[in-house]
Backbone as XML, in Angstrom:
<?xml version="1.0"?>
<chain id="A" units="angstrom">
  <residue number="1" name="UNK">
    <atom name="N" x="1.095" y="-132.499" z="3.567"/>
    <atom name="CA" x="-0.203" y="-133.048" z="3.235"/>
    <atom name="C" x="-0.175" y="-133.581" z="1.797"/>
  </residue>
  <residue number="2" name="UNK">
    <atom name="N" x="-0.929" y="-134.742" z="1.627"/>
    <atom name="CA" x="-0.515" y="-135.331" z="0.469"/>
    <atom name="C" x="-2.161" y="-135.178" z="-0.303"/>
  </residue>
  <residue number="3" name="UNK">
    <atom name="N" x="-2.681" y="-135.430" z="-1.439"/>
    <atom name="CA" x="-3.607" y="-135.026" z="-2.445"/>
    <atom name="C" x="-3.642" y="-136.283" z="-2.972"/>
  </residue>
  <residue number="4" name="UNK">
    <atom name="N" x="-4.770" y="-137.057" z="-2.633"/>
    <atom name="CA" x="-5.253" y="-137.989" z="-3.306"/>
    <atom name="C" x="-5.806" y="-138.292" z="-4.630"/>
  </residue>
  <residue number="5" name="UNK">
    <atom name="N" x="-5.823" y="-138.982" z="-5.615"/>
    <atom name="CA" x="-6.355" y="-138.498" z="-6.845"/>
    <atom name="C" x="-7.689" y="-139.697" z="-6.978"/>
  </residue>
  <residue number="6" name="UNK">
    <atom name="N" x="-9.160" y="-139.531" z="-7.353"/>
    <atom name="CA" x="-9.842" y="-140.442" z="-7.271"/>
    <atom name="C" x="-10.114" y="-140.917" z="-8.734"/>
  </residue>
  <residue number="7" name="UNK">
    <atom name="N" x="-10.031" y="-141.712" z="-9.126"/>
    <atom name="CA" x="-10.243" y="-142.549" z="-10.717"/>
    <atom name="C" x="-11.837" y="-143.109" z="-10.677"/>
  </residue>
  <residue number="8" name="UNK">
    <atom name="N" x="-12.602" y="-142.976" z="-11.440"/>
    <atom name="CA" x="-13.871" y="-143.065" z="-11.584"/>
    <atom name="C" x="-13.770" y="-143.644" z="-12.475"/>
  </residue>
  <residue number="9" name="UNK">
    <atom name="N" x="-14.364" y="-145.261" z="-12.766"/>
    <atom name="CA" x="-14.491" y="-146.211" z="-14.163"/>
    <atom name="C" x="-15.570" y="-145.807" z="-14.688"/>
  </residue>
  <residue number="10" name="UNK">
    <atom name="N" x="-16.371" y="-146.131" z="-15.840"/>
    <atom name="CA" x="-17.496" y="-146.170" z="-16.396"/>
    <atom name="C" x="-18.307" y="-147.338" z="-16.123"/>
  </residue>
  <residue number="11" name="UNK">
    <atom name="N" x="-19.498" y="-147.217" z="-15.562"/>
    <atom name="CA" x="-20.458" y="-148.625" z="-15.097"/>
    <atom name="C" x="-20.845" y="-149.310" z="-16.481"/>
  </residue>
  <residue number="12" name="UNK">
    <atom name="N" x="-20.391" y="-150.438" z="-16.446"/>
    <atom name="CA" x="-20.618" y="-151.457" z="-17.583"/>
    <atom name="C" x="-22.314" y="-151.748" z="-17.098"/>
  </residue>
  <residue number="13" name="UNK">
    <atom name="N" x="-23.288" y="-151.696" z="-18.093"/>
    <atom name="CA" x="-24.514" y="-151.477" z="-18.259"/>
    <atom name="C" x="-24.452" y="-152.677" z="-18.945"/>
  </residue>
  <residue number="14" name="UNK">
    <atom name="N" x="-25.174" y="-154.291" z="-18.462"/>
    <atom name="CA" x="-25.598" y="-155.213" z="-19.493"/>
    <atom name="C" x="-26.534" y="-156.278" z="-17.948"/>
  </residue>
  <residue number="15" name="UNK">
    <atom name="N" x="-27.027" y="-156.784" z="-19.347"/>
    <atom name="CA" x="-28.284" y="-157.876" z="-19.310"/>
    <atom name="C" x="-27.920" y="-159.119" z="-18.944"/>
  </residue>
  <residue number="16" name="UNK">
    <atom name="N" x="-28.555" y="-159.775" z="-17.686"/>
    <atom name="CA" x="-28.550" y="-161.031" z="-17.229"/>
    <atom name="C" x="-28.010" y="-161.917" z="-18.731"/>
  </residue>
  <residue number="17" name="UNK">
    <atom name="N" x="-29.053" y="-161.338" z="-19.508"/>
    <atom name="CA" x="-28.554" y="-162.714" z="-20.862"/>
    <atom name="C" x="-27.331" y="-162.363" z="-21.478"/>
  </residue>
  <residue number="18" name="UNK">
    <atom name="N" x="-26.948" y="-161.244" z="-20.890"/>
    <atom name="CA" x="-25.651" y="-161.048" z="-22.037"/>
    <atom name="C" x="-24.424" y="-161.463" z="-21.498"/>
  </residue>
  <residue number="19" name="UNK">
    <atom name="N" x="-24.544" y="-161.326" z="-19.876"/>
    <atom name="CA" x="-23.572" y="-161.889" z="-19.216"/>
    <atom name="C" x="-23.511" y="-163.793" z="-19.251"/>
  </residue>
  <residue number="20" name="UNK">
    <atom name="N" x="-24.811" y="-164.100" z="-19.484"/>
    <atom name="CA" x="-24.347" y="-165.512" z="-19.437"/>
    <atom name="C" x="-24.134" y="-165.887" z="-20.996"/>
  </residue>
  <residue number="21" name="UNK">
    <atom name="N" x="-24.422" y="-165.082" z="-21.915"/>
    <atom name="CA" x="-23.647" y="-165.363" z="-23.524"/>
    <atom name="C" x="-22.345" y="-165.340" z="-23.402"/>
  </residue>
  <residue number="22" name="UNK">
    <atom name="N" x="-21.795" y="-164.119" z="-22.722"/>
    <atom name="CA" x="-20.336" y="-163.947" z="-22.260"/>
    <atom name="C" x="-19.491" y="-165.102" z="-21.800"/>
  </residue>
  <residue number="23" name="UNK">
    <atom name="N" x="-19.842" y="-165.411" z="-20.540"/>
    <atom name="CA" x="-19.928" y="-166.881" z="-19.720"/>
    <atom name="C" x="-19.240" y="-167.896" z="-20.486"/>
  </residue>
  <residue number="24" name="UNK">
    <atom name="N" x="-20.652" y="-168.175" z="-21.080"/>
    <atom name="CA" x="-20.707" y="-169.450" z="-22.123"/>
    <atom name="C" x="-19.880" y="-169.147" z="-23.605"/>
  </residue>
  <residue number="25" name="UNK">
    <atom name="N" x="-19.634" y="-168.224" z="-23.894"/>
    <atom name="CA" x="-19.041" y="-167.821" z="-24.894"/>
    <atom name="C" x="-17.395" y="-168.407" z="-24.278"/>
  </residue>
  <residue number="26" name="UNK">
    <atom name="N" x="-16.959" y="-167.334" z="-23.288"/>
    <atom name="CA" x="-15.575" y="-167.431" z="-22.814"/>
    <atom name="C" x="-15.283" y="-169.211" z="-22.810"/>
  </residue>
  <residue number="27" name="UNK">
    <atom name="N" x="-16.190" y="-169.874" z="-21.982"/>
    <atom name="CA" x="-15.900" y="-171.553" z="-21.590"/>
    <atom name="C" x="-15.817" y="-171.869" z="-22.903"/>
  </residue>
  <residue number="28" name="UNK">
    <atom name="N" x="-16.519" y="-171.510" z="-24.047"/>
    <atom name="CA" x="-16.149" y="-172.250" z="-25.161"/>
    <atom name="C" x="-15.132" y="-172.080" z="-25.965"/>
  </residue>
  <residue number="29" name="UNK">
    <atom name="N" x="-14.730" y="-170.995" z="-26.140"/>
    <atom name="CA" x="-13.457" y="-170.656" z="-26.390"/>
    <atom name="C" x="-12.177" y="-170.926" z="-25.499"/>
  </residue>
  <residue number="30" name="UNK">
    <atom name="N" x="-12.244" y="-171.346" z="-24.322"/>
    <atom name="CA" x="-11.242" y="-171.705" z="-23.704"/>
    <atom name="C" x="-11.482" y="-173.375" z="-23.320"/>
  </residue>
  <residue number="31" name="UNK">
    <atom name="N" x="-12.230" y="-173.871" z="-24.420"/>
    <atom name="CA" x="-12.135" y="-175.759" z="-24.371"/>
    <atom name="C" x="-12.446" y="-175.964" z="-23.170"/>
  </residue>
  <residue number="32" name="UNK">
    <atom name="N" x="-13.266" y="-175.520" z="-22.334"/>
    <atom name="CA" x="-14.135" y="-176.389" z="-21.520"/>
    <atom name="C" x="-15.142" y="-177.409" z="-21.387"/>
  </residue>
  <residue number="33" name="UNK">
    <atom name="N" x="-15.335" y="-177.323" z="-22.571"/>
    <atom name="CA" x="-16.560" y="-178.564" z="-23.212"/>
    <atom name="C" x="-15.361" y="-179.259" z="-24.133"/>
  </residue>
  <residue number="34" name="UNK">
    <atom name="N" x="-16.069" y="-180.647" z="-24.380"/>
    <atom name="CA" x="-15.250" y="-181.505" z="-25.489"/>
    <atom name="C" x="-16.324" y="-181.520" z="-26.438"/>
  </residue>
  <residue number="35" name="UNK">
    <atom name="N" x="-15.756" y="-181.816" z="-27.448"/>
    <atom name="CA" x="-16.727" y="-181.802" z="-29.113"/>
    <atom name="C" x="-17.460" y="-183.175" z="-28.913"/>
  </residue>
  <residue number="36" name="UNK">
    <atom name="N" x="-19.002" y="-182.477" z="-28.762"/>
    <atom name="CA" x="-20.075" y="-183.595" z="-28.806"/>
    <atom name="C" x="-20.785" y="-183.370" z="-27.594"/>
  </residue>
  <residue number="37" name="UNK">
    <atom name="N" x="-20.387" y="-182.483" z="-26.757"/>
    <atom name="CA" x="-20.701" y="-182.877" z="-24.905"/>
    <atom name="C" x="-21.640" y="-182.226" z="-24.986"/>
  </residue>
  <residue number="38" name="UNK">
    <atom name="N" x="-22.897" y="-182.764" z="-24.404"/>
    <atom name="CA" x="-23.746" y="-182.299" z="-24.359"/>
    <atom name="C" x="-23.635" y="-180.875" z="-23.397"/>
  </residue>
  <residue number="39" name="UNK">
    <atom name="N" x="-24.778" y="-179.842" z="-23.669"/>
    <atom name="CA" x="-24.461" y="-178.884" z="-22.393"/>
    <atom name="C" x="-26.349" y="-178.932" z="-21.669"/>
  </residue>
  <residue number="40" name="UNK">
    <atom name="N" x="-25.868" y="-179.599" z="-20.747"/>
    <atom name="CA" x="-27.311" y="-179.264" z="-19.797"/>
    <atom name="C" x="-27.273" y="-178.029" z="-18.647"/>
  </residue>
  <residue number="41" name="UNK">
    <atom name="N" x="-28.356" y="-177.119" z="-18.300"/>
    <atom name="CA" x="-28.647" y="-176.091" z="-17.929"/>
    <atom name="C" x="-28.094" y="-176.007" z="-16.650"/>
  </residue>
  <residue number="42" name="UNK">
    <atom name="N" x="-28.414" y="-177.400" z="-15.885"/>
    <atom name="CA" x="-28.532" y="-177.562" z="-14.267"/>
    <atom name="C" x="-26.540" y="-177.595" z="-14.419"/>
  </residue>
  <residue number="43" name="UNK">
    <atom name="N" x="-25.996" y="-177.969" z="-15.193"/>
    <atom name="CA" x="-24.459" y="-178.743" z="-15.315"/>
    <atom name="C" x="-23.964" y="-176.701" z="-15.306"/>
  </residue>
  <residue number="44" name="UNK">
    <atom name="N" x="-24.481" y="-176.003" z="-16.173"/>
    <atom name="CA" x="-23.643" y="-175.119" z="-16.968"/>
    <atom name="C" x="-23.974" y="-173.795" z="-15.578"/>
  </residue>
  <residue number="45" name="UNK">
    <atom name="N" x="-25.216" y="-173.648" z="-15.133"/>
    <atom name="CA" x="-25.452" y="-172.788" z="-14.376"/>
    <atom name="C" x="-24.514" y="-172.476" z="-13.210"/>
  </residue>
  <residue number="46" name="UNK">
    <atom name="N" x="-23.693" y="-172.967" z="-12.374"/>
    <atom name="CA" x="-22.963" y="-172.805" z="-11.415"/>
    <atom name="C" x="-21.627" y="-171.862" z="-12.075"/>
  </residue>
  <residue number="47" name="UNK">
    <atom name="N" x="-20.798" y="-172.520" z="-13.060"/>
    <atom name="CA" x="-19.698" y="-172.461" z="-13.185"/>
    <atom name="C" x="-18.912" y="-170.618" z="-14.146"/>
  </residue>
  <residue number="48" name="UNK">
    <atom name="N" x="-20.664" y="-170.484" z="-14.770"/>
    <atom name="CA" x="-20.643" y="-169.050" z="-15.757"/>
    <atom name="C" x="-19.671" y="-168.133" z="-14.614"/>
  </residue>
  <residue number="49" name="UNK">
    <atom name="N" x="-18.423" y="-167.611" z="-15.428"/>
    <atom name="CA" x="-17.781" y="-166.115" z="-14.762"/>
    <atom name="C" x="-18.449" y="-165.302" z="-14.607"/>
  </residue>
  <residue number="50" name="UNK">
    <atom name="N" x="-18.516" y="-164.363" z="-13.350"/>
    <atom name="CA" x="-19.149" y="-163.089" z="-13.038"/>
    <atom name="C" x="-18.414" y="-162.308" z="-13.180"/>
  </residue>
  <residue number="51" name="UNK">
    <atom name="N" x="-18.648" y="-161.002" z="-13.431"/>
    <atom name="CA" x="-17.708" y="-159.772" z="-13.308"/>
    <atom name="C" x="-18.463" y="-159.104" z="-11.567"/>
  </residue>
  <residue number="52" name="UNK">
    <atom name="N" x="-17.164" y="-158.821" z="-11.083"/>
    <atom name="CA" x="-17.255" y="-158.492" z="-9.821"/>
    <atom name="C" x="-17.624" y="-156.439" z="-9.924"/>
  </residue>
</chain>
């Protein structure tokens, strides 16, 4: 008989707005926008990373 071991993470606790600061933070730091580009709401809303 074998003994499974169960690992329990800690629940990351944050705010609709903090995840899309995150989001928008990460795309900008990884040059997804070009210097000058505008950012409109309807453009930016789809693409924000989620944490699963």
């Amino acid at each position: 008989m074998t003994t499974a071991t169960l690992t329990i993470l800690p629940v990351r606790h944050e705010t609709v707005q903090s995840r899309v600061y995150d989001g928008l933070r990460q795309m900008l730091m990884s040059a997804r926008f070009l210097p000058g580009q505008a950012l409109r709401i309807n453009n930016l809303a789809q693409p924000i990373p989620r944490p699963i």
